[in-house]
LUMSE-451767 format. One record per atom (N, C-alpha, C): atom name; residue in one letter; x, z, y. Coordinates in pm, whole numbers, padded with zeros to 5 digits. Each point is the difference from the previous one (the first is absolute). Layout:
// LUMSE-451767
ATOM   atom   rest        X        Z        Y
ATOM     CA      A        X        Z        Y
...
// end
This chain:
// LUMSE-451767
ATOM   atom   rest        X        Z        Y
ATOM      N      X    00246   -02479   -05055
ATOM     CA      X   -00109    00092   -00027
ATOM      C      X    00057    00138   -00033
ATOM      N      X   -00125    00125    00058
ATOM     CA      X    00103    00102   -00088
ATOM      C      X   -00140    00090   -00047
ATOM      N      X    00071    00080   -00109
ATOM     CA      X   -00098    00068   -00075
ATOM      C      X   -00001    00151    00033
ATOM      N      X   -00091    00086    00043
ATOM     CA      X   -00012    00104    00044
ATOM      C      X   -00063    00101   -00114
ATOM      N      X   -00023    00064   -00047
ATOM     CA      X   -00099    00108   -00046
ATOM      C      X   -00011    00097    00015
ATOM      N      X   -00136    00071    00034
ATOM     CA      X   -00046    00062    00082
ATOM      C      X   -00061    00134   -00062
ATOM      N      X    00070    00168   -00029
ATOM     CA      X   -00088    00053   -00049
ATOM      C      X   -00092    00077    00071
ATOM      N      X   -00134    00054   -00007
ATOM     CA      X   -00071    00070    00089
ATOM      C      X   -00104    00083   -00016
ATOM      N      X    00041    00107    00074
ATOM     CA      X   -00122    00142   -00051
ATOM      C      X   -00088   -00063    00079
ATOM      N      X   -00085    00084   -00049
ATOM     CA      X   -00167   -00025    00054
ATOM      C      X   -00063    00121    00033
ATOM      N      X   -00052    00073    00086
ATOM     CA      X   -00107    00120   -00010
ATOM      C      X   -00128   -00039   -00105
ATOM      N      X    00017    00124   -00061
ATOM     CA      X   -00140    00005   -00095
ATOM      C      X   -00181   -00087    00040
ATOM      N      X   -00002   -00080   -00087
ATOM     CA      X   -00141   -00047    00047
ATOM      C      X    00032   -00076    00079
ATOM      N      X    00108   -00076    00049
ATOM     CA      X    00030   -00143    00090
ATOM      C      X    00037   -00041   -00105
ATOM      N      X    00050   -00022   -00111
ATOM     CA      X    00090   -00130   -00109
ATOM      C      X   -00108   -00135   -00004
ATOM      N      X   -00162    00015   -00044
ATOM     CA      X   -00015   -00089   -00001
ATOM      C      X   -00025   -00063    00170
ATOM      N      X   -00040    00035    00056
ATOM     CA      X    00058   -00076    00152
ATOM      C      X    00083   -00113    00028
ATOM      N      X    00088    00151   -00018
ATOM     CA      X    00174   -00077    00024
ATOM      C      X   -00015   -00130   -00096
ATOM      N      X    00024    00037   -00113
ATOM     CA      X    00022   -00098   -00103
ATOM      C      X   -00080   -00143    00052
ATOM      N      X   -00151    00010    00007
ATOM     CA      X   -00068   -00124    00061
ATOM      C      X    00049   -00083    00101
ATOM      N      X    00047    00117    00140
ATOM     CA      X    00082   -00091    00113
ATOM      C      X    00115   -00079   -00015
ATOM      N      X    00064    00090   -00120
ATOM     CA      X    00148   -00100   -00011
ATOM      C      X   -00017   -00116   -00048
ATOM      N      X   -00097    00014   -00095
ATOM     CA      X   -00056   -00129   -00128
ATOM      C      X    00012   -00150    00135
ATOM      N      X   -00055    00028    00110
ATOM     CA      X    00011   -00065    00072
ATOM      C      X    00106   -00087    00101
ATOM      N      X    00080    00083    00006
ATOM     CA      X    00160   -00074    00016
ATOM      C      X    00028   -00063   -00088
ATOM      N      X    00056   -00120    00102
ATOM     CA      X    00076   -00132   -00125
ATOM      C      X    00118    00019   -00027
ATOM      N      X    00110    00079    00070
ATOM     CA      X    00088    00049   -00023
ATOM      C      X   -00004    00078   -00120
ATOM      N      X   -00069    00104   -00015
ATOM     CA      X    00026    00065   -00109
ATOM      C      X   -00069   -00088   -00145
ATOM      N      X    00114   -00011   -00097
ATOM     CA      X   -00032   -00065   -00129
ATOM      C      X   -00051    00056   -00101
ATOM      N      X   -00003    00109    00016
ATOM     CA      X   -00007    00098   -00116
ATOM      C      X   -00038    00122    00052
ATOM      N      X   -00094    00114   -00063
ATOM     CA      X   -00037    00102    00051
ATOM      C      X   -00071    00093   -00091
ATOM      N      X    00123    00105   -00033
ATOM     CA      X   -00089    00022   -00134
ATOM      C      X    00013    00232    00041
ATOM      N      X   -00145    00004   -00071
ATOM     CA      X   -00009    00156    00014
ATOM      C      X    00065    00095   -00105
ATOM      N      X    00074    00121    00004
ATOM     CA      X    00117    00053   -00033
ATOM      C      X   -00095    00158   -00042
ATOM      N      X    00089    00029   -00091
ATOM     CA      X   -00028    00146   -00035
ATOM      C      X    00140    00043    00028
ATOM      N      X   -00021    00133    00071
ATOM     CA      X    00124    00089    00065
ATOM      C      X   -00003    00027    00099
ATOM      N      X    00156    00016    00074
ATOM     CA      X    00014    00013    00156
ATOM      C      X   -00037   -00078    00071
ATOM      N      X   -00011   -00135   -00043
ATOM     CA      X   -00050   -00093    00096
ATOM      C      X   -00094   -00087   -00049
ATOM      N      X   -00128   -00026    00086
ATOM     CA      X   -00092   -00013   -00065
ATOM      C      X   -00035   -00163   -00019
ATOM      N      X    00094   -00098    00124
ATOM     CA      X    00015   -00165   -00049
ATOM      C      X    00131   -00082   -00002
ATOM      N      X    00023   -00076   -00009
ATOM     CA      X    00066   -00085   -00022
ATOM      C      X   -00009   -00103    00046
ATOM      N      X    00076   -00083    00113
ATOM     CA      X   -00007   -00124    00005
ATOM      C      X    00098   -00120   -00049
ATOM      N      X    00007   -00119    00067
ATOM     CA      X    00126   -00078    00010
ATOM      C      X   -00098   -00106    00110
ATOM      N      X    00107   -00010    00094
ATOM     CA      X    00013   -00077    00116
ATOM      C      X    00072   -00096   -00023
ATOM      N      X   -00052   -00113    00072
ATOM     CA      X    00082   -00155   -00031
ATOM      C      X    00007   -00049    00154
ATOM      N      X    00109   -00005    00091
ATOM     CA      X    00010   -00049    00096
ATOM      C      X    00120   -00066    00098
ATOM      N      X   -00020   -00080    00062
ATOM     CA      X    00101   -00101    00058
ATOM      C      X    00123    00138   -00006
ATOM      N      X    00047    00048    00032
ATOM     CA      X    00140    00096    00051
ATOM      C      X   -00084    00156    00011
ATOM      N      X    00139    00107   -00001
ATOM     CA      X   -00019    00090    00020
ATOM      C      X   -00081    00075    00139
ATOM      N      X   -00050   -00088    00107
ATOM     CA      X   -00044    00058    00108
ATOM      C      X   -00150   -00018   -00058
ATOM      N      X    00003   -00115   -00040
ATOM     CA      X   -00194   -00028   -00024
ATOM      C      X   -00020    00097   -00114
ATOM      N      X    00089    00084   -00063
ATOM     CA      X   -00027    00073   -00128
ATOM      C      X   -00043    00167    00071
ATOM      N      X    00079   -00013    00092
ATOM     CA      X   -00005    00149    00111
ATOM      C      X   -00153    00001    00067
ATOM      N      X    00035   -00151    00035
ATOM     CA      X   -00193    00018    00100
ATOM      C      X   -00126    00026   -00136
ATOM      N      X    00025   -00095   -00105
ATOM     CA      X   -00069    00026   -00079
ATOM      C      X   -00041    00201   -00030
ATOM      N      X    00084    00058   -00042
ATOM     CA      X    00000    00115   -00022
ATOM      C      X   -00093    00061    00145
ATOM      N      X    00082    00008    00061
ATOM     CA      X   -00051    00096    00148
ATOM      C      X   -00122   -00045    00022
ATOM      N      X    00019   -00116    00041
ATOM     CA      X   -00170   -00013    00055
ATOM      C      X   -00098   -00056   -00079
ATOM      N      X    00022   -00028   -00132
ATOM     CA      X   -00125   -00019   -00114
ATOM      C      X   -00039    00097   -00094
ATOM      N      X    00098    00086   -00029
ATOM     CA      X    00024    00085   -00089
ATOM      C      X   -00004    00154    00024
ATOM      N      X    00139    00028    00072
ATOM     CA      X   -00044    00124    00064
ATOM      C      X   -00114    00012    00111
ATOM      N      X   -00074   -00082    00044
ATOM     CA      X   -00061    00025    00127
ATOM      C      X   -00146    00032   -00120
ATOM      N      X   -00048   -00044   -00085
ATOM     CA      X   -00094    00025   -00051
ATOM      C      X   -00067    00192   -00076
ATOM      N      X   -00113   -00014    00078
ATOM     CA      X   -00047    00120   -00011
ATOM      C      X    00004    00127   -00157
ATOM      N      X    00065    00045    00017
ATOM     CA      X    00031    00071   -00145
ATOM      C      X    00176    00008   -00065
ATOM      N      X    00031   -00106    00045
ATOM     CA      X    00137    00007   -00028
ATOM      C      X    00099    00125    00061
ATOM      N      X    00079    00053   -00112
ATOM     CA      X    00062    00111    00024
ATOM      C      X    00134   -00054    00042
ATOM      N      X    00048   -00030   -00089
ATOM     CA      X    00144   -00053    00046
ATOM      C      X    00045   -00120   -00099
ATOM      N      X    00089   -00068    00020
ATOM     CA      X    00084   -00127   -00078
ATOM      C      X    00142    00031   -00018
ATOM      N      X    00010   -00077   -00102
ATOM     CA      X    00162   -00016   -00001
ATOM      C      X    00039   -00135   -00029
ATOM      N      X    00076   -00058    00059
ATOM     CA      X    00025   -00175   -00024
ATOM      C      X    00136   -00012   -00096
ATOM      N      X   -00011   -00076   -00093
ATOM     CA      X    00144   -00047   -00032
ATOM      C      X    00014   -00166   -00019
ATOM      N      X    00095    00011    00080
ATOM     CA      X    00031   -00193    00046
ATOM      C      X    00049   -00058   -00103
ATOM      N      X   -00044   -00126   -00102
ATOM     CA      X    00077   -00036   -00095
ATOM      C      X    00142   -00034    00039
ATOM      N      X    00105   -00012   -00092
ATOM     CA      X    00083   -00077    00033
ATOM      C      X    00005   -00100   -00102
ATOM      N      X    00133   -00112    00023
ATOM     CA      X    00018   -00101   -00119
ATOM      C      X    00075   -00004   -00063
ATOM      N      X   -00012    00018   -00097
ATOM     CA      X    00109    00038   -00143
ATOM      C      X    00088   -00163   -00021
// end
């Protein structure tokens, strides 16, 4: 398994949107809204690093309002 988290701007007046669509991925475990530069937070739970990539691109960034992401891949201590 690997753990991804996901941070992500939003354009003004999409957060609650966004926020609702993700609620909907089973991948994402967690999803929480942020004060600052970036306006959420995720964590992704998925078989390997490719299903963590599709996750992002086409669930995440493809959704209407999203500005940009930044991913950081867990590693194992």
């Amino acid at each position: 398994m690997r753990v991804g988290f996901v941070l992500i701007e939003v354009a003004p007046h999409h957060e609650q949107k966004v926020y609702e669509a993700l609620r909907k991925v089973k991948e994402i475990e967690e999803l929480h809204g942020l004060f600052g530069e970036w306006d959420m937070l995720c964590k992704i739970v998925a078989d390997d690093l490719e299903a963590v990539s599709e996750i992002v691109v086409r669930r995440i960034r493809s959704q209407e309002g999203v500005i940009r992401t930044d991913t950081l891949i867990g590693a194992p201590m």
